[in-house]
Structure formats: C-alpha cells, structure tokens
NUROBA-997867 format. One record per atom (N, C-alpha, C): y negated, x negated, z negated; residue in three letters. Coordinates in steps of 0.2 Angstrom, whole numbers, plus 5000, padded with zeros to 4 digits. Example, Ala and Ser with C-alpha at 12.3 -4.5 7.8 and 13.67 -1.06 7.14 Angstrom:
<gutors>
502849344961ALA502249384961ALA501649344961ALA501149364965SER500549324964SER500049364961SER
</gutors>
This chain:
<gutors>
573548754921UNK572848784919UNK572348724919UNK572648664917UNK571948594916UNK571948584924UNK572248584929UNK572348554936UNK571548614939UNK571848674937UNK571348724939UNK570448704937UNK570648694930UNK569848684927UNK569648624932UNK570048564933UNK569648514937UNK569348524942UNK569748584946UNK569748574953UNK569448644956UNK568948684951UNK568748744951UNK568348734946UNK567648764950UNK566848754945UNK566948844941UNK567248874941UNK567448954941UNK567949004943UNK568249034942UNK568849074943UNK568349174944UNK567849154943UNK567449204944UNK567449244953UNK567449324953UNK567349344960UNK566649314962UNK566149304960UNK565649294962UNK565049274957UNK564949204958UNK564849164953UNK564149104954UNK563949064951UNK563549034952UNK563248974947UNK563448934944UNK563248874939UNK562748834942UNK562248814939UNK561648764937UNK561848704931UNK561848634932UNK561848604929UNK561648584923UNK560948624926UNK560348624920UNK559748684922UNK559248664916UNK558748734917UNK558148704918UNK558248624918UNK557448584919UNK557648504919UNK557148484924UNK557248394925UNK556448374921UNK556448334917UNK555848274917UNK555648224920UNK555048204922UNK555048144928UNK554448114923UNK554448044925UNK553847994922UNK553348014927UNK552747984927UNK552047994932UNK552347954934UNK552847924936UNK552747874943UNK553247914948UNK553247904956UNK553647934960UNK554547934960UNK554847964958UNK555547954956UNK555948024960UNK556648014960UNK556948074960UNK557448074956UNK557648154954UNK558148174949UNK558648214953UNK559148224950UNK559648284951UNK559948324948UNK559948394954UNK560348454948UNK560848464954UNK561448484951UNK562148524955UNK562048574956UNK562248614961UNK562548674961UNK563048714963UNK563648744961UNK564148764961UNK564248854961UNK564548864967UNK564648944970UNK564948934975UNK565349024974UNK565749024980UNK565249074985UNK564749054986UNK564249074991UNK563749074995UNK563449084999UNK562749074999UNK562449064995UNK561948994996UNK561349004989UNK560848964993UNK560148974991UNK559448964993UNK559248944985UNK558548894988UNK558248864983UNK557448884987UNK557148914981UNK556248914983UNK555848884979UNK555148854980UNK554648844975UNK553948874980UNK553548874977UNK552848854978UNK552448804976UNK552848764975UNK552248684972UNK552548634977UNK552048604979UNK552148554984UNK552048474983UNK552148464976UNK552048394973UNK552748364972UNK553248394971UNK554048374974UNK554448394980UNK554748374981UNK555448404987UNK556148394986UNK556448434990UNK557048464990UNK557548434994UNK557948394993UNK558248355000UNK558848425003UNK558748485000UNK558948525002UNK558748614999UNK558748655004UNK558548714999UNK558948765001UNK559448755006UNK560048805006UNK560648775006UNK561148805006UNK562148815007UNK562248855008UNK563148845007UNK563548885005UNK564148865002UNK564348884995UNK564748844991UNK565448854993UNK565848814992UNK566448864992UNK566948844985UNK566548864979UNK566748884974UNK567048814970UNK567248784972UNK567548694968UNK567048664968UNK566748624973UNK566148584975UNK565548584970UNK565348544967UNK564848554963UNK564248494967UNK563848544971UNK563448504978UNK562748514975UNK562648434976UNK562148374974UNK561248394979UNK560748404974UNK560048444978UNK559748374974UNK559348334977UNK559048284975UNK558248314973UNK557748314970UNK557348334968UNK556848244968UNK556348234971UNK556148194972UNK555148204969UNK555048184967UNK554048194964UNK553748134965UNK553248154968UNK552548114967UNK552548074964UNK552048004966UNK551647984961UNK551148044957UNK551048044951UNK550748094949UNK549748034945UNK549348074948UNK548948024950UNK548248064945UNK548648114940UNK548248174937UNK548548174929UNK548248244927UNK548648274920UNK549248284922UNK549648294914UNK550348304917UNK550448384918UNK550748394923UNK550948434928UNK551748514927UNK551748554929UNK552548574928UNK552548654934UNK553048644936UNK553348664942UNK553848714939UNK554148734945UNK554848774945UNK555048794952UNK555748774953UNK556048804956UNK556648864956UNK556648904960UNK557348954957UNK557948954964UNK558348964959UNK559048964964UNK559449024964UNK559449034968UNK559749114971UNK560249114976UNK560649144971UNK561449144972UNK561849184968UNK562349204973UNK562949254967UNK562249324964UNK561849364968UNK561349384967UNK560949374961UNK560849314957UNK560449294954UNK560149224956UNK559449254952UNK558749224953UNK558649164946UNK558949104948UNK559149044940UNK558449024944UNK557949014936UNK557348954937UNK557448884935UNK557248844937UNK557348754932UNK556548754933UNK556648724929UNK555948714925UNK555848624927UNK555148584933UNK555048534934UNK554548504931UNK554548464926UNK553948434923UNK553948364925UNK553148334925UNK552948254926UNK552548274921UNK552548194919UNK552148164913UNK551248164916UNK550948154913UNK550048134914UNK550148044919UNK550048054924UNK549847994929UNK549147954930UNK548647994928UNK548147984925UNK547847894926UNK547647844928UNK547547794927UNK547047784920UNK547347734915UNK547347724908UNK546647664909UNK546247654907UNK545447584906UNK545747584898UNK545847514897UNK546147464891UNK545347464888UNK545247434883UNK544647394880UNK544447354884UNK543747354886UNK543647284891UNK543147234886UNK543147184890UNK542847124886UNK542347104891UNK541847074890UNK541247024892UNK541346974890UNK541146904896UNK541146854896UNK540446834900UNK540546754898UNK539846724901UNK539446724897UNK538946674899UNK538246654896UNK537546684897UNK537346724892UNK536746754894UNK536246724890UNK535646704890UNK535146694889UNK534546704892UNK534046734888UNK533346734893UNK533046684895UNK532946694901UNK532646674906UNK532946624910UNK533546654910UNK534146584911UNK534546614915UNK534746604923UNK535246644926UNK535946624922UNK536346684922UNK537046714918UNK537346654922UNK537846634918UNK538446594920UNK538746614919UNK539346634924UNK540246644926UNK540146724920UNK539646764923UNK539646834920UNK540146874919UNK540646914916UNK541046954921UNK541147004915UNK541347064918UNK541647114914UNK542447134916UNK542747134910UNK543547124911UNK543847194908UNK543947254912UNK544547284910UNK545147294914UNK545447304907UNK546147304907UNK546447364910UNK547047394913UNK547447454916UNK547747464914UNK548247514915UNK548947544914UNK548947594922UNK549647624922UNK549547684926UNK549147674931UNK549247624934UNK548747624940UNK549447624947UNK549047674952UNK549247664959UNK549247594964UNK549847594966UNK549747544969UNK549347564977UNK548947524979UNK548547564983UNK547847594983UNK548047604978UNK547547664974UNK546647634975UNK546147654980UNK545647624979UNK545047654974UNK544747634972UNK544147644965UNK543647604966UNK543147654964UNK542447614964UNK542147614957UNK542147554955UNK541947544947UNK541047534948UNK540647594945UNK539847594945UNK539547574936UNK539347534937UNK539047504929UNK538247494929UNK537947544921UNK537247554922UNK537347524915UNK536747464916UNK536547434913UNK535847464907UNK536047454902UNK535447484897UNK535247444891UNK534947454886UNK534647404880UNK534047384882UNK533847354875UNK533247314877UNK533147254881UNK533847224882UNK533747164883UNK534047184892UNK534147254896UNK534347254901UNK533947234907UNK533347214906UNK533047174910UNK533247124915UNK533347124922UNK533347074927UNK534347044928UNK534747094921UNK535447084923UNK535547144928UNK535747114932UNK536147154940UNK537147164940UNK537147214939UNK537947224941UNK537847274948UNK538347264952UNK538247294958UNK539047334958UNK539147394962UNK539747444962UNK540247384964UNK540847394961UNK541547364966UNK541847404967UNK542347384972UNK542847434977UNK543347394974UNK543747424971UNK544347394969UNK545147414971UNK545547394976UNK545947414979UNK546647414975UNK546947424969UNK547447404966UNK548147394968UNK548547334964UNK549047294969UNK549347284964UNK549347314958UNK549947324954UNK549847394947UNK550147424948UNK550347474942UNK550047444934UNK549847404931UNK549647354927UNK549347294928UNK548547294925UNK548247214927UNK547447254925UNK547147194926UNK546447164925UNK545947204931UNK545547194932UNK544947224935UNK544247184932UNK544047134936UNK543647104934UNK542847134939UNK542247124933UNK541947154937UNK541247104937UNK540947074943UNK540447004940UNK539947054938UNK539546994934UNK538947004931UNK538446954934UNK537746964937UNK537446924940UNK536646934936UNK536246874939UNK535446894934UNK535146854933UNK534646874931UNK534146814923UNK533646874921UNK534246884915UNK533846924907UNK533346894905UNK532846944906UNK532046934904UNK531846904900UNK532246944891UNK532246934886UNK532746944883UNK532746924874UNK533246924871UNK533646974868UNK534046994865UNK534247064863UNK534747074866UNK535147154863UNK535447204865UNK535747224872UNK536247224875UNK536447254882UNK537047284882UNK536847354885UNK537447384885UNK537947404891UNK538247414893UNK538647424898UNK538947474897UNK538947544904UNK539347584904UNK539647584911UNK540247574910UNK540647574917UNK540947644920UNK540847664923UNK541347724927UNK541547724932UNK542247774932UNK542447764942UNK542547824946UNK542747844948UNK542747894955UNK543247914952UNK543447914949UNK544247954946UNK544048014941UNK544548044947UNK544148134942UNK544348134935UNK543948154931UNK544148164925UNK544448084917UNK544248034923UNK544247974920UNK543647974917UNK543547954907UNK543047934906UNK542647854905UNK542047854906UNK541747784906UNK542047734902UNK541747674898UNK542147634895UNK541347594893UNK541347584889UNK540847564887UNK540847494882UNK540347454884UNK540347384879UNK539547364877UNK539647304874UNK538847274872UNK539047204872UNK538547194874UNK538447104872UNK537847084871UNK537547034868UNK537047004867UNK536746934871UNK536146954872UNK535446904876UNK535346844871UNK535546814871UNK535046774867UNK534546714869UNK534046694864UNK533646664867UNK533546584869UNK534346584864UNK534546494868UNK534146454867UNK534346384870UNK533946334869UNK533446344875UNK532846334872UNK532146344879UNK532246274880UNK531946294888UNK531746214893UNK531246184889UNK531246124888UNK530946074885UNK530246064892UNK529746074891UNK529246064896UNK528945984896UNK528945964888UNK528645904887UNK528645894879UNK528945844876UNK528945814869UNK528545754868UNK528545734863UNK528245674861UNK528145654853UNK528645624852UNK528845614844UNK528545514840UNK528245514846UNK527945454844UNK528545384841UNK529045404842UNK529645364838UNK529345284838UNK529145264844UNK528945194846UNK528545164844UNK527845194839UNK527445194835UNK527645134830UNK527645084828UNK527745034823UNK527345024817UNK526644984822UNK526344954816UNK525845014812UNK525544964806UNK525045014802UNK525345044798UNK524845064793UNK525045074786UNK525345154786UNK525545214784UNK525745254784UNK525145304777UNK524745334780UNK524145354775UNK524445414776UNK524845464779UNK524845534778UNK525645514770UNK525945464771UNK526445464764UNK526145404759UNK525645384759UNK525345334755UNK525745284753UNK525945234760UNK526545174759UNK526145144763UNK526445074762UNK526144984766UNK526545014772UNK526244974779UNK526644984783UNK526644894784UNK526644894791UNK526744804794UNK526344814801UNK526144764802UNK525644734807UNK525444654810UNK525644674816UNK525744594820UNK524944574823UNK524644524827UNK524344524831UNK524244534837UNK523344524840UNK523544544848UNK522944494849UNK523244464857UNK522644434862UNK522744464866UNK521944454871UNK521844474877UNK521144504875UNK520844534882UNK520044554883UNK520044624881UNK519644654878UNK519544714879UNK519844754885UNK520244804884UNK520744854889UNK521444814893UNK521544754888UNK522144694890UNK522144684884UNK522244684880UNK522544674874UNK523244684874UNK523544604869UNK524444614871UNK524544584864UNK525244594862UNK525444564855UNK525444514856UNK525144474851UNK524944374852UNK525444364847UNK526244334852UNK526744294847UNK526644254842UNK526144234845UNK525944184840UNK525944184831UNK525644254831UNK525444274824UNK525944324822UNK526044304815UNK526644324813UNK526444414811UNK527044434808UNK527144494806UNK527144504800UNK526544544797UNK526144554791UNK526244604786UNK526244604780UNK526244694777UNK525244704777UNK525344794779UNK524644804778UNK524644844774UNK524044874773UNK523744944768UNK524045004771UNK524245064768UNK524245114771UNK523545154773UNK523145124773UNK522445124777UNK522145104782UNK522745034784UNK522645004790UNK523045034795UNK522545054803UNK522845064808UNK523245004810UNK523745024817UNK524244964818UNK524044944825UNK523544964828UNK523244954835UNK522544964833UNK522044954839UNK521444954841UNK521544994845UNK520945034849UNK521045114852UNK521645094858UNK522045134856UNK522545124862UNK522345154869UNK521945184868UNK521645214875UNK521045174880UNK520745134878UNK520145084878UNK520345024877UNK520745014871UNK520744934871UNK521344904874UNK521944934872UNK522644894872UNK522744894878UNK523144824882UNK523444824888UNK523844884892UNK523944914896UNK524144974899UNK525244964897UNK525344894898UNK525844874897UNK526044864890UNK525644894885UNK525544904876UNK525944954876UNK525345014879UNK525545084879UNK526145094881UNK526445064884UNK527145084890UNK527545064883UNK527345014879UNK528044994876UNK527945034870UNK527445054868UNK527445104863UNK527445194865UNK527845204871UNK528045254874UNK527345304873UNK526645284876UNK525945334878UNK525845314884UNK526345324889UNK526245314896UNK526045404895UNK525445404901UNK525145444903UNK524645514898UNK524445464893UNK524045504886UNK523545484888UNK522945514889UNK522145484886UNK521645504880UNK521145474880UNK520945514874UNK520445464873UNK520045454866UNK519645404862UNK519745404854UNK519845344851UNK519845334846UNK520445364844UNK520745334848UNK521545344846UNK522045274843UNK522345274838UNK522545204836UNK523445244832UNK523645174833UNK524445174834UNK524545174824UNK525045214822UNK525445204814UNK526245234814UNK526445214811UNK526945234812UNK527345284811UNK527645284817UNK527845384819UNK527545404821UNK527045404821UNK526145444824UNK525545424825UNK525145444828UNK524545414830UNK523945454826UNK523445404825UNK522645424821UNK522245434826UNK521845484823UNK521345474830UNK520545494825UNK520245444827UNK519245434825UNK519545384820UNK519045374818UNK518745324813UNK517945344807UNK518045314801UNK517445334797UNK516845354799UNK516645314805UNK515845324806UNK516045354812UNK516445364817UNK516545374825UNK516345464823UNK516245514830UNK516145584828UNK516245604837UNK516645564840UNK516945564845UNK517845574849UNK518145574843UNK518845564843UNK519045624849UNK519745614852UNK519845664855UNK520645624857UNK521245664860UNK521745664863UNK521845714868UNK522145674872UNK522245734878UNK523145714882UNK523545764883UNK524345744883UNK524445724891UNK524845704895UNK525145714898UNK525145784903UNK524945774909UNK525045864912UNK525845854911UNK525645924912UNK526645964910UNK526845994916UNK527045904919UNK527145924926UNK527945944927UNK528345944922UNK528945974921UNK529046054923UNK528246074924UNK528446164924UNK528546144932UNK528946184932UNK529146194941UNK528746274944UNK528446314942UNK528246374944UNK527446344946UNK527246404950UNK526246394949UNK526146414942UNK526546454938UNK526246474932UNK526446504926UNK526846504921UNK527346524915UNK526846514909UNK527246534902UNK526946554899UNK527346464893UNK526846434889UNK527446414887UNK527146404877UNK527446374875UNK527446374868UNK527346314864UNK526746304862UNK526746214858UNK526846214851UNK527046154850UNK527246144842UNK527046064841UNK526446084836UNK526345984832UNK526346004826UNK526345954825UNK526045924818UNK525445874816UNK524945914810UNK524545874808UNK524345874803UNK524145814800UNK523945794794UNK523045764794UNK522645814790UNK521945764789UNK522045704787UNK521745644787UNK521645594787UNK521445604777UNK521845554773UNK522045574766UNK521245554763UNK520745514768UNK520045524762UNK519545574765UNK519945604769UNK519545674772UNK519545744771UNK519045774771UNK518945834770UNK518545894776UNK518545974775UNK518446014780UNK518545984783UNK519245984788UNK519345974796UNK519546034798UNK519446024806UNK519546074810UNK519846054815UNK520346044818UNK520346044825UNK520346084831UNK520346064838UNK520046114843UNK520446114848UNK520646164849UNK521246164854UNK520946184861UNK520846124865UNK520546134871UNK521146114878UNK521346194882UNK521946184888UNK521346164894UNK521746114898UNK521346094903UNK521846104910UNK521346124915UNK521746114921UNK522046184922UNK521946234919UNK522346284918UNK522846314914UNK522646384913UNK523046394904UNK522446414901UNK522846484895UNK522646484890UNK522446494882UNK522346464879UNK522746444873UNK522846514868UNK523346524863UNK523146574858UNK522846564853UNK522546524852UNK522246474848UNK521746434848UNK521146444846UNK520546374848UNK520246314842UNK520546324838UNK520346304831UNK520846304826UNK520946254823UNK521646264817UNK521046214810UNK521146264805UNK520946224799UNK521346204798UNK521446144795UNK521946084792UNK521746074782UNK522246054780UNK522446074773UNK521746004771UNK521546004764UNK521045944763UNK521345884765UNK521145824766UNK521645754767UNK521945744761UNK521645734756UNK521945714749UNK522845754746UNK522845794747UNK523545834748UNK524045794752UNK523945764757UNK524345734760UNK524945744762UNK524845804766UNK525545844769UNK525345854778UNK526045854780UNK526245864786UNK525945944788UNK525745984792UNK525546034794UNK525946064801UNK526246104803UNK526446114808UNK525946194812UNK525846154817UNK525446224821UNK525746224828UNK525646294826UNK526046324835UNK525546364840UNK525546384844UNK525346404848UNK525646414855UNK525146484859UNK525446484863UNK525246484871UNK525146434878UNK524846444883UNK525046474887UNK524446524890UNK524646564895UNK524646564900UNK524946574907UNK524746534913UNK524746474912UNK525146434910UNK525046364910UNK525446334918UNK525146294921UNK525246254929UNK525446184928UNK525646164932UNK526046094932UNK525446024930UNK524746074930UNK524346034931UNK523946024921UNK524346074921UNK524046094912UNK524046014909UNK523546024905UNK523645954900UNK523246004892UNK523245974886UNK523145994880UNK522645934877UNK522045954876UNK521545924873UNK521645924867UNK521445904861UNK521645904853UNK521145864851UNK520545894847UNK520145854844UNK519745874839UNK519145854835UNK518845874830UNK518045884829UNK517945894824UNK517045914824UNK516745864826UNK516345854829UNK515845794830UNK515345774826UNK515745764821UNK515545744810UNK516045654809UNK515745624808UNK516045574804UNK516445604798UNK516845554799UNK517345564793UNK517645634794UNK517945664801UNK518345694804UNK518945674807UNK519345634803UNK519945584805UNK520445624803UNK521145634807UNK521745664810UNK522145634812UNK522745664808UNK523545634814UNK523745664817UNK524245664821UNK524545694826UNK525445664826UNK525845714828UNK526545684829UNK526945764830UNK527545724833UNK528245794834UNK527545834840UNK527145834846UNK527045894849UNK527645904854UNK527845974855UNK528245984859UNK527946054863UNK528046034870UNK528246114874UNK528546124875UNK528946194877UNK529146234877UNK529246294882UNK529546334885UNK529546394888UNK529546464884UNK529246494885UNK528946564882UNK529446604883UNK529646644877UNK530046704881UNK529546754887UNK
</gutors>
C-alpha cells in the first residue's frame, strides 16, 4: 500500500490533482510553479497576457506529477490578478495568479546648493530618492518652479534612463534668483498614475557685493569731538598742495576740537592722502580725525565731499544701497546735509537732518541709488551757512536687491 501511494498521484478511474489554487509573485519579473497530475489529457487556458506558460497542454499518465513553469512580468503598474484554469479529467480547476503593485516609489527628495539673490546658484541640484524602479526603464522628470522668490531659477525636463531597481535621480538646478524668499518645486514624471513630489527652499539675500567702503580706519591724528576726547597730532612741511609729515616735530596730545590735518584735499601732499587711505576722494574743507573725517570749518560756508566713482559696478547700470555715518559737529546746530549723485544715478534721498551737535552721537543714514554706472560718485555736503560742520565715517555700497 505505501510503495503504491509513492508511485501513484491517485488510484482514481479518472482523476486530476492541482498542487494548488494560486501562486503570488513580487512586482519584479519572476517565475513560479504548480504540478499537475492525471491519468489524462489536460489543457491549461488564460486570457491575460502579462505571464506565461512554459506549457498549456499534456497527457498524464496518472503517477507523474508534471511541472507548468508560470513565469510574470516586470509589473510596472497597480497590483494585478489573473487566472488560469485546468482542464482535465472533465473538470474546469481555476489558480488564481496575483502580483504585487510595481509601481515605481519617489522617496523624499532634498535640495542642495546655494541660492541667493542675484547670485548665480551654486552646485544646484534636486535629489530624489527610488524604489521599484525598472531597469531600463526611461522617465522624464518635469519641475515647475513657483513662489515668490521663483524668479530667474531655471530647471529644465531630464530624461532619466534607470540602471538599477533602487538609487538617486538627481536633477540640476541652474539661475540667478531675482529676489529673496520662498521656492517651491514641483517635480513630475510621465509615469501613469505616479504622483508629483514636491519641496521648498529658501532664496536668501546673502551677503551683497561690496561696490565701495570706506571706514576711514587710517585717519590718526586730531582730537575726537563727536566722543569729546584729546586725540594726538604730529607736524607737517612742505608748500601748500605738498604738505608732508615734518619728522622733525614731535607727536603732541591735542584738543578734541583740534582737526589732525589741513584740508586734505588742497593742502596735504597727494602721498599724505595715500598714506591716510583717501586715494581718489575730493572735496573742500575736508580735514583728517580720527576714524573719520571733518569737513567745513566755523567761518567756511563751502564745505563739500565727493567719494570715489564706483568703478566696482561691472554693468552700464544696477541699483545700489548706501550706508554712512554722521555726526554734527558738537558746537553746531540745524544742519542738513545734501545728497548730491553725480555722473549718473539717482538718489532716494536729497537732504538728511542731522541730530543737534551738542548731543554728540553717531547717526546712520541710508539710502538708495538708482541706475547708478561705474561712473557714479556721491557728493555729500551742507548749507552754505557757517558753522555748518559735519563728520563723515563707515560709507559703504552695496548692491540693491
């Protein structure tokens, strides 16, 4: 009897066994297997054509328990389910074929790179991640760019050919964001029923291009009247517009009343100004203190300063941003300064009232020039009133958003 059971799938006149009633397959291409055992004819049918049958007829001869390979697809969609039936020994047996969802999976992506306005992006990129991807498999990743700050960032479609079932997908990022702010990013691909993927990053306004500073640092002598302190002061020989520091004579303490120079724009040697860092300044009744420079004098009604052109801007024309400091002169009172752009530009600002002298504080004013050209220079000076005396320190330009 046991010899029998081994050596016979049935003792039946007419019979037919199935191994089973259903196979499962993962979304990737694989095959499975079911037996079938008869002393018969048998046939196998489907109507689905996303696996196959390494056979769909016999004839059993009732021991044999013969092997039908079932082989599926990459499944490159939802998951799926089939059936095939076997037909034999006059019965119609169904197995039931399911695959899982093959679907390609988009991870979380990330943003890199350096954004800033008005600053072409550095090493840009959008990174997402996969799963369930075909190998082979080609995708076009399209990314619409939105926010406030989506100005002037460019992503262009890529074609992305995949060469492994998991990995990365980088996607560059190219540009010069106009402004600062918000960007959002929505990526999508040509994959049916794949949804977008969406991230944000931030513009920032970063550090602006420096067009032109001047901090006066190299200013030494003379008393210090915007903090009411003694400064120190050497001498000088030479002619009127040559004037040089005369070693000869020592180094003195003076008043915080006393300037530390004669006009440095008319009187001191050109190699004065060099060494007290006013290469390419003019003006009148301009004199050296320390940290800063004074300009007019008690009876003078003349005073004026004028910067260096801002030959740093490399365009015919940008917008840029100024920033000084200034203090009335501590035994003065109603001042006003005048802000006069030369050469081209125009200023946001034509006049600043300045705090009384006697207060004796630092002021900071800003403003903004429009169209300013490589040829710009900034005039700065006062009422044509005696006893209109001003200091000046820290001017800085800038680049405009």
């Amino acid at each position: 009897m046991g010899l029998f059971i081994i050596t016979a799938c049935s003792d039946e006149e007419s019979f037919v066994i199935r191994n089973t009633d259903s196979l499962e397959f993962s979304y990737k291409a694989s095959t499975e297997e079911i037996t079938v055992c008869t002393n018969g004819n048998w046939t196998i049918t489907t109507d689905d054509t996303w696996f196959t049958l390494s056979d769909t007829l016999g004839k059993g001869n009732g021991t044999t328990r013969e092997s039908i390979k079932v082989t599926a697809s990459r499944n490159l969609g939802a998951a799926r389910q089939g059936e095939i039936v076997l037909h034999a020994a006059g019965k119609d047996l169904s197995i039931v074929i399911k695959q899982d969802e093959g679907t390609l999976i988009l991870g979380t992506p990330s943003v890199s790179g350096t954004y800033m306005a008005k600053q072409a992006i550095e090493n840009g990129t959008i990174s997402i991640p996969y799963t369930k991807g075909s190998i082979g498999q080609e995708i076009t990743f399209t990314t619409v760019v939105s926010g406030n700050a989506a100005s002037g960032i460019t992503i262009a479609a890529s074609a992305v050919t995949l060469e492994s079932e998991e990995g990365t997908v980088v996607i560059p990022v190219t540009g010069t964001p106009v402004t600062s702010g918000d960007v959002l990013f929505t990526v999508s691909t040509n994959v049916q029923g794949l949804a977008p993927v969406v991230l944000t990053t931030k513009v920032t306004k970063g550090v602006s291009v420096v067009y032109y500073e001047q901090h006066f640092n190299l200013m030494v002598w003379g008393g210090d009247c915007v903090a009411g302190l003694e400064g120190i002061k050497g001498g000088f020989i030479g002619a009127t517009g040559a004037s040089v520091i005369d070693e000869t004579k020592p180094v003195v303490a003076c008043s915080a009343g006393t300037d530390g120079s004669s006009d440095l724009t008319s009187t001191m040697d050109p190699s004065y100004r060099d060494l007290r860092g006013f290469t390419g300044w003019t003006g009148k009744r301009v004199y050296e203190r320390p940290g800063y420079i004074k300009i007019g004098t008690a009876t003078s009604t003349d005073g004026y300063i004028v910067t260096p052109a801002l030959s740093n801007i490399l365009v015919a024309k940008t917008n840029v941003n100024v920033s000084l400091k200034v203090s009335q002169y501590y035994q003065d009172n109603n001042g006003v300064l005048y802000i006069t752009i030369l050469n081209g530009g125009t200023s946001s600002i034509a006049e600043y009232t300045m705090r009384p002298g006697p207060d004796m504080v630092w002021e900071t004013v800003n403003f903004t020039i429009t169209d300013a050209t490589p040829d710009t220079q900034i005039k700065i000076s006062a009422a044509a009133v005696a006893s209109r005396r001003f200091c000046v320190d820290d001017l800085v330009v800038t680049q405009a958003d």
